[in-house]
N, C-alpha and C positions, 0 to 999 in steps of 0.2 A: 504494500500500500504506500502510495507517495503521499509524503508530509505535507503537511497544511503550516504554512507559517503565518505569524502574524509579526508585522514591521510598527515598529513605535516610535518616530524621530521626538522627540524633548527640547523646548525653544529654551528652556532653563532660563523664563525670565528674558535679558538679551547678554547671557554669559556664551550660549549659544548662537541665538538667532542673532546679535549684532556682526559675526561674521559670520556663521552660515546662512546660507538658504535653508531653511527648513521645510519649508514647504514644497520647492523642487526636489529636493532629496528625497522626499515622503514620495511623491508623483514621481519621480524615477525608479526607487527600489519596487513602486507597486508593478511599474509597466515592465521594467528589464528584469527583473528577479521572477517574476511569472514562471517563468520555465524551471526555477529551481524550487516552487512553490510557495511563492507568499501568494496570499489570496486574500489579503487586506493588508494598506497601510496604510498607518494615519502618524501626523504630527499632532502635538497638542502644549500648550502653555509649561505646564509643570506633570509632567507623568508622575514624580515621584508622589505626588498629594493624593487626598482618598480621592478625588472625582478621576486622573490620570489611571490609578490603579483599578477603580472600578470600571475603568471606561477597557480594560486589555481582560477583566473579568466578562463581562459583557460579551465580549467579541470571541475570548477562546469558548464559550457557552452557545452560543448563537452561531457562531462559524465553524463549529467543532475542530479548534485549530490543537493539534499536534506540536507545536514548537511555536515559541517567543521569539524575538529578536528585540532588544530595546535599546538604541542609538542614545545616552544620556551622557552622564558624566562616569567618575572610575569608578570599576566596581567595589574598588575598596570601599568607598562610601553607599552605594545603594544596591547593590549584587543580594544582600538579605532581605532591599524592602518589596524588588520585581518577583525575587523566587517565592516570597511568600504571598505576593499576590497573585500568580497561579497556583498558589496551593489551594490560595482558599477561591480557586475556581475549580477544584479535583484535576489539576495539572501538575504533575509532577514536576516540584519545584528546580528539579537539575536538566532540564526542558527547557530551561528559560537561557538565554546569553546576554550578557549585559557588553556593549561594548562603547570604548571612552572615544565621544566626537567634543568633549570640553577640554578635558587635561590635555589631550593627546593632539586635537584640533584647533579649535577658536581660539583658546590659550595661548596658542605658538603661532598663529599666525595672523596677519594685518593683511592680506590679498584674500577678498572675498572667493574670488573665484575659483583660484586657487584650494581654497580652506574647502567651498561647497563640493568640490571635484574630491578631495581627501574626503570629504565624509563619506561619501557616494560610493569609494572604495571600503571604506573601513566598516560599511554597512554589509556590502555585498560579501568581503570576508566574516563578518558575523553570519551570516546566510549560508554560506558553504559549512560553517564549523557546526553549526547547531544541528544541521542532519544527520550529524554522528555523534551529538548525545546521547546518551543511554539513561535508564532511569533509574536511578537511585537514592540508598535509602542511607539516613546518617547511622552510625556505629555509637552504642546506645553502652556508656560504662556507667558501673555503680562510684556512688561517691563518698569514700570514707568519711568518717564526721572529724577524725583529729585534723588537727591543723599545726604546721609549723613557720614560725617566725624568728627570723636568722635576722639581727642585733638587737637591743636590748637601750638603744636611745628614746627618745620621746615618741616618735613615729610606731615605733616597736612598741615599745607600752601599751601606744592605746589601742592596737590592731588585735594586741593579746586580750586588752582587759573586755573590749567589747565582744570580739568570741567565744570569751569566758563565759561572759556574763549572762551568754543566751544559752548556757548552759552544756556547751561543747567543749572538747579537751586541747588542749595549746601546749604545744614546745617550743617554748623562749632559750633560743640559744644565745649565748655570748660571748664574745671571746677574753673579755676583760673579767678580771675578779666579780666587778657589782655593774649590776645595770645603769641605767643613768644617761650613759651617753654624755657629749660635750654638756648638753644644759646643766651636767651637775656640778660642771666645773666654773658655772656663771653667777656672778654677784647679783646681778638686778637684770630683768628684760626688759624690751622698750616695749609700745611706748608708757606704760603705767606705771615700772618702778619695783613690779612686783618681786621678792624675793624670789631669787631661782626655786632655789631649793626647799622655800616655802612650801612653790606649789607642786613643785616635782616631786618631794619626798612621800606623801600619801598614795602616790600612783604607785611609788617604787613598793612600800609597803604594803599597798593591794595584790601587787603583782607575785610579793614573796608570800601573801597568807592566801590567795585564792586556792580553794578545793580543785578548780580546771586544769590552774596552769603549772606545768612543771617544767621549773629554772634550770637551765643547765650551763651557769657561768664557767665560767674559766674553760670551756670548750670551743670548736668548729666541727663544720659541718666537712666530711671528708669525700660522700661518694653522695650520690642522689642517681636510685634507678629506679623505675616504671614512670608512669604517665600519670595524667589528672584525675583524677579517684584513686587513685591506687600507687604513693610515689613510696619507695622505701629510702630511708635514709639515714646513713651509717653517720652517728658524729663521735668526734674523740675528745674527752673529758682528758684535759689535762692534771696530772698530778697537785693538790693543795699541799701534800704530806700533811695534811689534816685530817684528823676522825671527824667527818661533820656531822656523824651521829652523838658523839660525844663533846665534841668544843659549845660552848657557853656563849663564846663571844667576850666573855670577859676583858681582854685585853690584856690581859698580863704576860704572856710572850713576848707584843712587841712593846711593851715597857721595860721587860728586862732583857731583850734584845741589844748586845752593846753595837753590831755593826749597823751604819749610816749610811747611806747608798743618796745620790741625787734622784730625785723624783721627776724624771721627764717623761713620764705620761702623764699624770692627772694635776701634779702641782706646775709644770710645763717648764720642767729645770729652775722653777723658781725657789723651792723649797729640798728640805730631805725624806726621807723614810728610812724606813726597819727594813732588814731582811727578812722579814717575817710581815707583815702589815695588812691591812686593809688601806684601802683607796684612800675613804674619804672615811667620817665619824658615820654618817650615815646609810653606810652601804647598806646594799641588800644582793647576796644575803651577807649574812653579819659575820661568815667567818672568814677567816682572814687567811693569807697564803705564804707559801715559803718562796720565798726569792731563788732557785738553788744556784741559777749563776753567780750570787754575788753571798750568798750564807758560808759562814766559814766554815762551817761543818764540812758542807760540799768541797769547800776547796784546800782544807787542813787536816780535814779529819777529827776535829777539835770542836771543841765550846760545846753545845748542844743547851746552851741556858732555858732558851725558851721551852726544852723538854724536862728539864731538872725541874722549872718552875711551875708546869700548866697543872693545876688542882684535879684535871680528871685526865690527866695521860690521853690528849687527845693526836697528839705529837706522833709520826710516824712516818720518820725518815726513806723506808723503803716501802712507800707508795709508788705503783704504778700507774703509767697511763691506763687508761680503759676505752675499751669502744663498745658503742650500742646502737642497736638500729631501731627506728622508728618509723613505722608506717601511718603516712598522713593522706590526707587528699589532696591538700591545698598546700602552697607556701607562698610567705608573703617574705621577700627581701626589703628590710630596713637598714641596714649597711652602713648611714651615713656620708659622712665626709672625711676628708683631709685638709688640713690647713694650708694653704700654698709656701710654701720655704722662702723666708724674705732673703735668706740667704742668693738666692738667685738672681736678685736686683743689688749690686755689690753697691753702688755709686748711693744707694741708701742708709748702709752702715752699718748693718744690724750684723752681731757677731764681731765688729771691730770696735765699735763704738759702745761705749758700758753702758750709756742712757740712753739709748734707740731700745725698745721693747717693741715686743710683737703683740695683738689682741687679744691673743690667750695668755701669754703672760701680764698683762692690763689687769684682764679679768684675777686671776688670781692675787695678785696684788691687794685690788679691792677690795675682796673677798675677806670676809670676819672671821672666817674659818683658813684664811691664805695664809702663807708665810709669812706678811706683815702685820698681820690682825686687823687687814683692813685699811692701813694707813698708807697713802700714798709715798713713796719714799722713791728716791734714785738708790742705784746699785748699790749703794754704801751704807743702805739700811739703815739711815738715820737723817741726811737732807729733803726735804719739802722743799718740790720745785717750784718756782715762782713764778715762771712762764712753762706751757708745755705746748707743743706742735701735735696737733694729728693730723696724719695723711691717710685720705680716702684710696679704694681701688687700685692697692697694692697687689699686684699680679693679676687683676682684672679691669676687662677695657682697653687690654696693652695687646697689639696683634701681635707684640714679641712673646709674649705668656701664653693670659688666657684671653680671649677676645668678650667672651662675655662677661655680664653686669651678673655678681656675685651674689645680688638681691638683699644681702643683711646690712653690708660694709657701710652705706652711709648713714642708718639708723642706730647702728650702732656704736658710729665716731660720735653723733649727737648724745647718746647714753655716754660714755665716756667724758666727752664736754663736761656735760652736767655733774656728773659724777663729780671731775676734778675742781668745777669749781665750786661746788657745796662743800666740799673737805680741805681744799686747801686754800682758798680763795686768787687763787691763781690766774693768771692771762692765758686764755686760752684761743688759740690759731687753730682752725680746721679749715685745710686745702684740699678742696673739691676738685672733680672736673665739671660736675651736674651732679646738683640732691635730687635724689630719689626717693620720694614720701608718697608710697601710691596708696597704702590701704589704712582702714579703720581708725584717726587718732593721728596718724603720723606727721599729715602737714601741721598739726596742732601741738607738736613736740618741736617741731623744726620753729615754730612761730616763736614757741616759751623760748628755746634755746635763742632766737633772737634777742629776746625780751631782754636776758638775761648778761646781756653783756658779749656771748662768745662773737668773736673776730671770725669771718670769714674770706678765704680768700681763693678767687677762683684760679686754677690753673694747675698744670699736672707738675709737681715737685720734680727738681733735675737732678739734685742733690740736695744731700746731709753730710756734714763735712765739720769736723771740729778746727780745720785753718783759721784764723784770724786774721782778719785785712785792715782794722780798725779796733782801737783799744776797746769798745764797747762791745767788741764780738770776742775777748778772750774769754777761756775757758767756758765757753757755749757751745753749745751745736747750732752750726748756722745751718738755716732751709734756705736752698737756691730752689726760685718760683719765679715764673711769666707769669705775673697779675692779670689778666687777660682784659677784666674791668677794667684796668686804666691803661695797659698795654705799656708794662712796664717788668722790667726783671728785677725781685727782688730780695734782698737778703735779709732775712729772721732771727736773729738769734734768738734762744729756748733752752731753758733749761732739760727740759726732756722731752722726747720725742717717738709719738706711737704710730705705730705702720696697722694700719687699719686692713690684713691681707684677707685677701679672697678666701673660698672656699674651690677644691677643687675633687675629681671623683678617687675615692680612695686608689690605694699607689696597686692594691692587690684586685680591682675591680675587673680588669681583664679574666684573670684566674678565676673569679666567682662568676662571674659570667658567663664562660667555658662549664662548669660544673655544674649551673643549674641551668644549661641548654638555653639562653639567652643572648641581647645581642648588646655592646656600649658601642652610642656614640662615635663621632670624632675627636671627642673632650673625653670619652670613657664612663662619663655618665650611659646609665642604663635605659636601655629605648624601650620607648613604652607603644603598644599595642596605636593610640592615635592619640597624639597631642593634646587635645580638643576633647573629643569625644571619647576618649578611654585612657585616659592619665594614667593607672594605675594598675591595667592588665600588661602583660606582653604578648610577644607573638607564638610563646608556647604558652597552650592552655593548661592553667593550674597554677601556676606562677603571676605573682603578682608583686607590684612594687609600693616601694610606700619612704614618706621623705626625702631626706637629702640625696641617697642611691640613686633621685629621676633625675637631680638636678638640683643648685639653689635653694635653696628657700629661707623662713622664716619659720619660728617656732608655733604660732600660729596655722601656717599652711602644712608643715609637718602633720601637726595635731590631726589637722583633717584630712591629710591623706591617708594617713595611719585608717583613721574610721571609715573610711571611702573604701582600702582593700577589706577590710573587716566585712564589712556590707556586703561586698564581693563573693566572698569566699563564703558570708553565711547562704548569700543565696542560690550560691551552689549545694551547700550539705541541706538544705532543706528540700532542695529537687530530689535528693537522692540517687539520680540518677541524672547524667549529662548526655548530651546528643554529640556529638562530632561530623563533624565534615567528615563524610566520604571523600574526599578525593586525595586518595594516598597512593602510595609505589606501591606494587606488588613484582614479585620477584620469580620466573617462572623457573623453576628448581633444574629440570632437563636440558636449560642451554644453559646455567650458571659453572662455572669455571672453578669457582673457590676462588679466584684472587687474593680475592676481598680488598679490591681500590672502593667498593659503596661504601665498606665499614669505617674508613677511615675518613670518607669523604661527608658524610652524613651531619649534618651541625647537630643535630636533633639527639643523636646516640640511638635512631631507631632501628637500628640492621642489626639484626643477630647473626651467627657464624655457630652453627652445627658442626663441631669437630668431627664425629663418627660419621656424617654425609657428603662432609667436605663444601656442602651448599651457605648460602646466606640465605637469612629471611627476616621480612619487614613487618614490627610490632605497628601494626594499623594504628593503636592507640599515641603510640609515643609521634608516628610517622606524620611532619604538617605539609607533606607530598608540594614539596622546593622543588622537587623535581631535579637537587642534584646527582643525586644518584644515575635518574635517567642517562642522564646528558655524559655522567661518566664510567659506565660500563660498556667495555669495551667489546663484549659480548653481545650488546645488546637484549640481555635476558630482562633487564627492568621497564615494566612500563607503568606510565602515570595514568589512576584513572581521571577521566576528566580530560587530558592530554595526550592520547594516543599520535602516532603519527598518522595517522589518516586525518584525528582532527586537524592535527597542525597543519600538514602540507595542503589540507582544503583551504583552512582559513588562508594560507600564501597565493592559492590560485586565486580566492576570492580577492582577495589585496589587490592583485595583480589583474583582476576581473577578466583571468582567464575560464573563468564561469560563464562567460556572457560572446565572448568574441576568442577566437582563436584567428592570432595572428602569424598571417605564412611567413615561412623564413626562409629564403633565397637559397639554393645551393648551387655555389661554385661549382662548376663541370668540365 
């Protein structure tokens, strides 16, 4: 029986129609396409809208049409709203072809006639392709109800607390002693002031007493195998040499702890620690770990105080790593960030210069719980400076660095401003390129901070340099700045001077990446499923992002993406069950070779390799049919459903509208 097709050209408004013809293309595919069977086309306003979709319902009902064709925009964006509208005509929704005459067409070109002649092709190639769809039905898996969430910053918090809370099980992995993340290492947030740790510490607390979720700090995640319902995942729990069935929490190890170690993770080489310690007063969970790079025990053989001392012998030196697997459905990546190395901008000083600090060390400073008690102080832990400089969009904005806006850096030179001059009463310089105050409160903190005295000076800093050219610039750090406002270069002297740096994607995000079958960026930031309309899935299903891992942010937009994958992932375990795209590789075993070039080519991890048959074969579930594999066996044993070669080389002759006219070609004699 020959197909019935039905043709839909799409005016999208005049995203389309201001350089197509729509309505010639419509009246061309009806009359030349005939013969391949379309037996209705129409153009219409917005096809994607209910009267567009009802009106191709209508027609496949009334013309008993057999196959779709709908000329719109990319099916990445409406490929799920055409198929479902032959569904709910009893057309099988893999029937349907979407093909792009906006991205692909109007878009790229300003010659109407031109553009109307490419759509007229790219139509006719939808036309040849759709003949040799076949009908299909999505791959229907069950969906585990645990959930895992891999870091333990604020984002992580609240993806955990809210899957919790509806009653489902959570693994909160960390790789740090206590959860927290950066905000536990923060004095105040903008724009209200609030105590970090205030409002962080109840969540952290939640997170250690909830009945759901089970903490597994001082670990990583090592292997992650199956798909979305059903993922298993090996993590390794690093050594505490702590009984944490038995430690108290007390503290009294690392109080009588005599070795002293610099603290450059959480006090940011501002302060010290124990070979034995917890992070911070407030960790969670509350016990504490053995340092063994830096305990003498480990490296003499000796002391062992902290075990002579602990009231319940919780102390035990030949602890091993362990490993454990965990079967989830979902996982939700919170990950974080890194702080950009101001070391990498040398002509700013930081690491040569004693009173140039970075923003995290700022922060701790600050900080009541910091190494200064809060007191603002230069290196020497006892001067109050008089004047201080901060510099905005340190490593960001710079096409030498990062090119993007870092999104926190200028709200939070403004917090620091403030800061400094309620404590010290200090002259305070802050050299912008452009303030950035877009959301809730903000322009109204930038206003106070006017109010309030602080200097502002536009222009991107050249240098920080302790030279003196002038007796009033000795023993300063001078700012070399282009005032941009009065178009002048000029020299600052300050007593101390804060590098406001960026944020950038953690240094190991490639690696995690790879592991949980994901894709980063050009920045290494993790790509998410669509910008816009889906922030917080990706392009493998089951995996989901949340926080600083997508990109930027604030503490605020954290918070909510954090509860945006939580949402996500509950409204998968309440379906119970997920549907999947059909269209994956299948692998036919009797031409396969064994190579195994698909195994290793695979981003996905979906090719399995049967030792005893010598064959590969494709986990449909894991498979999001890329169709690299296809393309690279050399056997040609792999084919894509949905993409055969017959679809393909049809849709090339339709391109070529060798469907309509066969053109002679001369032969030399």
């Amino acid at each position: 029986m020959s197909e019935r097709i039905g043709v839909y050209i799409c005016h999208c408004g005049t995203n389309i129609a201001g350089i197509v013809d729509v309505a010639d293309v419509s009246k061309w595919a009806g009359e030349k396409l005939a013969d391949q069977g379309v037996v209705i086309s129409r153009d219409y306003k917005f096809m994607c809208s209910s009267l567009g979709q009802e009106l191709i319902q209508k027609d496949i009902k009334e013309q008993k049409l057999t196959r779709v064709v709908v000329a719109a925009c990319s099916p990445h964006l409406h490929e799920k709203t055409f198929r479902n509208a032959c569904k709910g005509a009893d057309l099988n929704p893999y029937l349907c072809e979407l093909v792009s005459i906006r991205e692909q067409d109007s878009w790229v070109h300003t010659d109407k006639v031109a553009a109307t002649a490419k759509a007229k092709a790219i139509v006719s190639g939808g036309v040849a392709r759709v003949i040799h769809h076949e009908a299909l039905e999505p791959l229907r898996v069950p969906i585990h109800p645990a959930t895992l969430v891999v870091g333990g910053g604020i984002a992580g918090i609240q993806a955990a607390l809210e899957i919790a809370d509806a009653g489902f099980r959570v693994y909160l992995v960390e790789r740090e002693p206590s959860i927290g993340g950066h905000m536990a290492q923060f004095d105040k947030t903008f724009p209200t002031l609030d105590c970090s740790a205030c409002i962080l510490t109840p969540k952290m607390v939640d997170v250690g007493n909830h009945p759901n979720i089970t903490l597994l700090t001082w670990s990583e995640v090592q292997k992650v195998d199956g798909y979305v319902g059903n993922f298993a995942v090996t993590i390794k729990k690093k050594p505490r040499y702590i009984k944490t069935e038995d430690c108290t929490g007390c503290g009294i190890c690392w109080e009588k702890c005599p070795k002293k170690v610099i603290d450059n993770v959480f006090e940011a080489g501002m302060g010290n620690r124990k070979a034995v310690y917890v992070p911070f007063p407030q960790a969670v969970p509350k016990y504490p770990v053995i340092d063994d790079v830096n305990c003498t025990y480990y490296l003499k053989g000796t002391c062992k105080a902290c075990e002579k001392f602990c009231p319940t012998n919780a102390i035990d030196f030949n602890q091993k790593a362990e490993e454990i697997t965990v079967e989830v459905g979902n996982i939700i990546l919170a990950t974080g960030y890194d702080l950009f190395d101001a070391r990498r901008i040398p002509q700013y000083g930081y690491g040569k210069l004693a009173n140039v600090f970075t923003n995290l060390e700022f922060e701790r400073i600050c900080n009541a719980a910091g190494p200064t008690g809060g007191n603002i102080v230069l290196r020497d832990g006892k001067t109050t400076p008089k004047t201080v400089g901060i510099v905005h969009c340190v490593g960001s904005r710079d096409k030498n660095y990062n090119a993007y806006c870092s999104a926190i850096c200028c709200m939070q030179s403004l917090k620091f401003a403030h800061l400094v001059r309620e404590r010290t009463g200090a002259e305070v310089y802050n050299f912008y390129i452009d303030i950035r105050t877009p959301s809730k409160g903000y322009e109204e903190f930038y206003q106070r901070l006017l109010e309030e005295g602080t200097r502002f000076v536009r222009g991107k800093v050249a240098e920080v340099t302790s030279v003196a050219r002038v007796p009033e610039e000795e023993g300063k750090l001078i700012i070399q700045v282009e005032d941009t406002l009065i178009g002048k270069q000029r020299r600052i002297p300050v007593d101390m001077v804060i590098l406001s740096s960026g944020m950038q994607a953690r240094h190991d995000s490639k690696d995690i990446a790879k592991l949980f079958g994901i894709s980063c960026s050009a920045d290494d930031w993790y790509i998410e499923r669509h910008p816009k309309l889906d922030p917080v899935a990706t392009m493998t299903d089951g995996i989901y992002i949340a926080g600083c891992a997508q990109g930027p942010k604030d503490i605020p937009a954290s918070v909510v993406q954090g509860a945006a994958a939580a949402a996500r992932v509950l409204g998968k375990i309440q379906q119970k069950e997920i549907a999947l795209e059909p269209v994956r590789a299948t692998i036919n075993q009797d031409q396969c070779s064994g190579c195994r070039i698909c195994n290793n080519l695979c981003p996905f991890n979906a090719i399995l390799f049967h030792e005893d048959k010598m064959v590969s074969e494709v986990n449909p579930a894991l498979c999001q049919g890329c169709g690299t594999c296809v393309a690279g066996c050399p056997a040609g044993a792999i084919s894509g459903t949905g993409f055969s070669n017959e679809q393909i080389l049809s849709q090339i002759d339709g391109l070529l509208l060798l469907n309509i006219t066969q053109v002679a070609v001369p032969v030399d004699r």
